[in-house]
N, C-alpha and C positions, 0 to 999 in steps of 0.2 A: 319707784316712780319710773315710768318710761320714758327711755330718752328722746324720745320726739314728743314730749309734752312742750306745753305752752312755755312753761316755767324752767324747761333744758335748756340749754344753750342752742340748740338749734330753735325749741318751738319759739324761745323769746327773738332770735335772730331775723324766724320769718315776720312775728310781729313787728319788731323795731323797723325792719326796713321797707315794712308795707305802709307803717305809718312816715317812712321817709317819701316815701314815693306822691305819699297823697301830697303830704307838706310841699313838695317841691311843684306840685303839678304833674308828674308823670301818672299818676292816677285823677282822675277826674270825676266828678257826681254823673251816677249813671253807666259807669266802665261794668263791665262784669266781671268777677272773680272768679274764673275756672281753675280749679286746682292742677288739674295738670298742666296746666301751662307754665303758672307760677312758681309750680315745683321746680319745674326746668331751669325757670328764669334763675329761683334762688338757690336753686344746686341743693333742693334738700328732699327728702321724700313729702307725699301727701300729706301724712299725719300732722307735721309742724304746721302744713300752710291750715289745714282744716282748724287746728287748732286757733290758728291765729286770725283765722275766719270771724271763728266763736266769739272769740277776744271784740275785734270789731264791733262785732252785732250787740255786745254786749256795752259798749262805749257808744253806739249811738250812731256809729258810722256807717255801717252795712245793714241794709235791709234784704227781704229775699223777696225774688219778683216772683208770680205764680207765671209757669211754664219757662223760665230764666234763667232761675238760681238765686245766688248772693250777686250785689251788686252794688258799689257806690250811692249812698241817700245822696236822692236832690232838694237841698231845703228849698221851703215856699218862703215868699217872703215876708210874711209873718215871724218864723221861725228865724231868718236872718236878723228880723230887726230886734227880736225878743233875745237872740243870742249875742249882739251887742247892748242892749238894754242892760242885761245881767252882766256882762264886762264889763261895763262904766263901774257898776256897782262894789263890786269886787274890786275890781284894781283901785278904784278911788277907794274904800276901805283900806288893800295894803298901804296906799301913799298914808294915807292920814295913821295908820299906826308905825307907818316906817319914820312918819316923821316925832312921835316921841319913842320908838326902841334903839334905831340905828343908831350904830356906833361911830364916832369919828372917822373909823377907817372903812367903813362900810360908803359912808356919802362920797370921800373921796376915791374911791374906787369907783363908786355911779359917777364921781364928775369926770372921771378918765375915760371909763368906756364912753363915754357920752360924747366925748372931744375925738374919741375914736372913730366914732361913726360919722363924724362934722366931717372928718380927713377923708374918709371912703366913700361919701357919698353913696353912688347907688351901685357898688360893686356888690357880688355874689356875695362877700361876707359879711354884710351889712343886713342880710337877715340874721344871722348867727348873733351876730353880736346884738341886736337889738330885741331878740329874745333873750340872751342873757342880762340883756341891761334889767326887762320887766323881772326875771326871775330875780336878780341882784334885790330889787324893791322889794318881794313876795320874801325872800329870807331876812332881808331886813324889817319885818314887818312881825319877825316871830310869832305867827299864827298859826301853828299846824292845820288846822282845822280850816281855816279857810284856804291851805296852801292846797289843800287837798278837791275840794270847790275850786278855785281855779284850775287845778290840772285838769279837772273834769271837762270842765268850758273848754279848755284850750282845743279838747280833742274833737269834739265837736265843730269848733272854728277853725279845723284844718278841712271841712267839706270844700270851705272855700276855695281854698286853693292858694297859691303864693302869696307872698305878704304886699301890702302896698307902697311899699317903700322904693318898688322897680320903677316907680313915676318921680322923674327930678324934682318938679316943686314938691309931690309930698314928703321925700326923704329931708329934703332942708328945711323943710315944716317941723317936722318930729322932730328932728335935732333942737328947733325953739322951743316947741313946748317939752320936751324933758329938761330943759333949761329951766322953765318956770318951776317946773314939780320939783326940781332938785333946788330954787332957792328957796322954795317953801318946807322944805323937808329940812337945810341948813337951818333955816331961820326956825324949825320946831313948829311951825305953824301947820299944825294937824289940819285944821281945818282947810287952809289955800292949800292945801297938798292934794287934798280932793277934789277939790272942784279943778284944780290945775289938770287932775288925773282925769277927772270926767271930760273935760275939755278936750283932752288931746282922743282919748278914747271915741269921744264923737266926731271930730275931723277925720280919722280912719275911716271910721262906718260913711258918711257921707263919700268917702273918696270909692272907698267898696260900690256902697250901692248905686250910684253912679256908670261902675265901670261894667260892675255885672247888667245892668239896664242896658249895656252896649252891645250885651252879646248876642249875635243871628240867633238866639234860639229861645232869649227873652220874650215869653209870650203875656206879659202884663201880670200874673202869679207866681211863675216861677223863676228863683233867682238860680 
């Protein structure tokens, strides 16, 4: 195997940190991906980034423009609401099987991070952690098969861009409703675990769609 594949240590490196870049916002729907630039940026030759191009276009993320190149997908907003529709779905499935597999030391571990991110409020690591919180519920939920269906989603729901939690009231919001998912997952109750999961799930997307509606370039389709 070549060492500048996808799957070396460098081709996976160029991957991971392009999908860091998007996750953070330094990449954006619409950016272009020129390889030699990005080579530069990641100190690695062409071959990894081209690869990790691939990788993209292959998750959903990169399209190629005719006369362009590769370049950041801009969802429509169809596509935004249909990729929180299938989030609700998904995570409210992990809550309700987390709440009959998880283990005692699993919930108190979701109620720790949980009291974690109440203390950090809207600091830079309160995305971290609040991706770890949902992942905590998706292994608690022992479903391979759907752990795998979410990762899928997730990659896709990084076109958006940073999480919503850098807005005060919505970060002290979240911290309530995983309050509720986590008494419903204590108390075993499959069912309010879901719908507590769909609930908070749709407060994000309204906070989303919302915000994306605010932007200069919102043209009434495109989010």
């Amino acid at each position: 195997m070549a060492s500048d594949d996808i799957n070396s240590p460098q081709g996976n490196t160029a991957y991971q940190r392009l999908l860091d870049a998007l996750r953070e916002g330094r990449l954006n729907p619409g950016d272009r991906l020129r390889e030699t630039e990005l080579a530069e940026q990641l100190g690695v030759s062409r071959t990894p980034v081209r690869e990790a191009i691939r990788q993209l276009e292959a998750d959903g993320i990169v399209a190629h423009v005719p006369r362009q190149g590769a370049s950041i997908r801009m969802l429509d907003y169809a596509e935004v609401m249909e990729l929180y529709e299938m989030r609700a779905v998904l995570e409210g499935t992990a809550a309700r099987l987390a709440a009959r597999a998880a283990s005692e030391i699993e919930i108190e571990e979701l109620c720790d991070m949980n009291d974690a991110l109440a203390r950090i409020g809207t600091a830079p690591e309160a995305f971290t952690l609040n991706r770890q919180f949902h992942a905590a519920i998706l292994d608690a939920a022992k479903n391979r098969f759907l752990s795998r269906s979410i990762t899928s989603l997730q990659k896709a729901l990084m076109i958006l861009g940073p999480t919503t939690l850098t807005e005060p009231d919505r970060a002290e919001k979240a911290v309530t409703e995983h309050r509720d998912i986590l008494a419903a997952i204590t108390a075993r109750d499959g069912a309010g675990a879901e719908a507590a999961m769909r609930a908070h799930i749709e407060a994000a997307q309204r906070v989303r769609v919302r915000a994306l509606r605010a932007r200069p370039t919102y043209d009434g389709d495109l989010l």
